[in-house]
N, C-alpha and C positions, 0 to 999 in steps of 0.2 A: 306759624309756618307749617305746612304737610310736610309731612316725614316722606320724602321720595322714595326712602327706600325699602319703606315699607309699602307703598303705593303700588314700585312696580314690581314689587316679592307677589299683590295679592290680585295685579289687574290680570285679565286673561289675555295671553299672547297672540292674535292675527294669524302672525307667520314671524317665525323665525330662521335667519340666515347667516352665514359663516360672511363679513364683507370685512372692507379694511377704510382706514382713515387715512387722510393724505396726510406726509410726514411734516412738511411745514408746518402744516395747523395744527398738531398733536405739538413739534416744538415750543411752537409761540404760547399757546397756551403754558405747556410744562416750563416756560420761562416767566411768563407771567404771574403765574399761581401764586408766588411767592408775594407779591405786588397786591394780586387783587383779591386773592384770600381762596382758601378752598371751596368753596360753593359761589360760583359765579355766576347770575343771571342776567340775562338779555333780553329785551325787548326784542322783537323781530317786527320792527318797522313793514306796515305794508302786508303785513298779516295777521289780521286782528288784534286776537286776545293769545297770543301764540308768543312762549318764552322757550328760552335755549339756556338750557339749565345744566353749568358744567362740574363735576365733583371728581374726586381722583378714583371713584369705582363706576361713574356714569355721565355719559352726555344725554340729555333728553331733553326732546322739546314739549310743553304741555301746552295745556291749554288751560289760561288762570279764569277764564267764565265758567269753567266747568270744573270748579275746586281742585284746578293743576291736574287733568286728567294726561295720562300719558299719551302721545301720540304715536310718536317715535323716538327710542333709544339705542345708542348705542354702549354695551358694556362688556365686558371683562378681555379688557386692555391686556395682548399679550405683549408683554415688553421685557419680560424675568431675560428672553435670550434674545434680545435686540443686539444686531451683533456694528449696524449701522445706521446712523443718524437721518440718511436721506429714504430710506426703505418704509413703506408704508405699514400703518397701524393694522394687525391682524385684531379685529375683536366680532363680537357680536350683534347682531344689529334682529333688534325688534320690533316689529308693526303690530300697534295699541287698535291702527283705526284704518278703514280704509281708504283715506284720502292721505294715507304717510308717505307714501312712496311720493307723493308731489311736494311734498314740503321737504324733502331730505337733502336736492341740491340745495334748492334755493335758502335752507336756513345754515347752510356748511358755509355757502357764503357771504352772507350777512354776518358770521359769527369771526371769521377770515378778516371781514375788514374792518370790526369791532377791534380785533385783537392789535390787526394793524395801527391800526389808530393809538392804541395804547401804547405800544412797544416804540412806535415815534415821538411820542408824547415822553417817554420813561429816557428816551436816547437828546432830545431836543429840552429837557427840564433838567438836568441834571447840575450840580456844584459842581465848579472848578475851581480845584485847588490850587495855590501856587506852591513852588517847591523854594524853602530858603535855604 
């Protein structure tokens, strides 16, 4: 397995910009984590060789034909003064390549309805206890 984070400490940055992440899919994840472990990856169906690689210091999607090159990332998640649950993810957002800005909706949500899928799955599989 590539070390991501050392990958994208040494890839050279595009362009970098101040954006933020919608608050739902920063929750669901941050609920999930626990479920599906700290370093979560994704196929992104319907885009090649193209993964959405989630860890609790980076989202990034690479590119695994090209030994997980970066494409685009987003990292350092301000949440220390999160003061509310529904207010969006201030963090930083970095272009590896320039064809990233096209993959940034389209992989935010495919990874949305990943999460979805799972968080209905974790609510609709669940033990039910009786009470004596």
């Amino acid at each position: 397995m590539i070390d991501l984070d050392k990958r994208l400490a040494d890839m050279p940055v595009m362009v970098q910009r101040k954006s933020t992440l919608p608050a739902p899919l920063f929750n669901q994840w941050r609920l999930l984590k626990p479920k599906l472990g700290n370093r979560i990856d994704i196929t992104l169906p319907g885009l090649k060789t193209m993964h959405f690689v989630m860890t609790p210091n980076f989202w990034v999607v690479v590119d695994a034909a090209n030994y997980d090159a970066p494409i685009i990332a987003w990292l350092d998640f301000n949440i220390a003064n999160r003061e509310n649950l529904h207010q969006p993810i201030e963090c930083t957002l970095n272009y590896y390549h320039f064809a990233a800005s096209a993959l940034r909706a389209k992989s935010l949500e495919i990874v949305s309805d990943y999460l979805s899928r799972h968080n209905l799955e974790q609510k609709t599989t669940g033990t039910i206890h009786q009470l004596h």
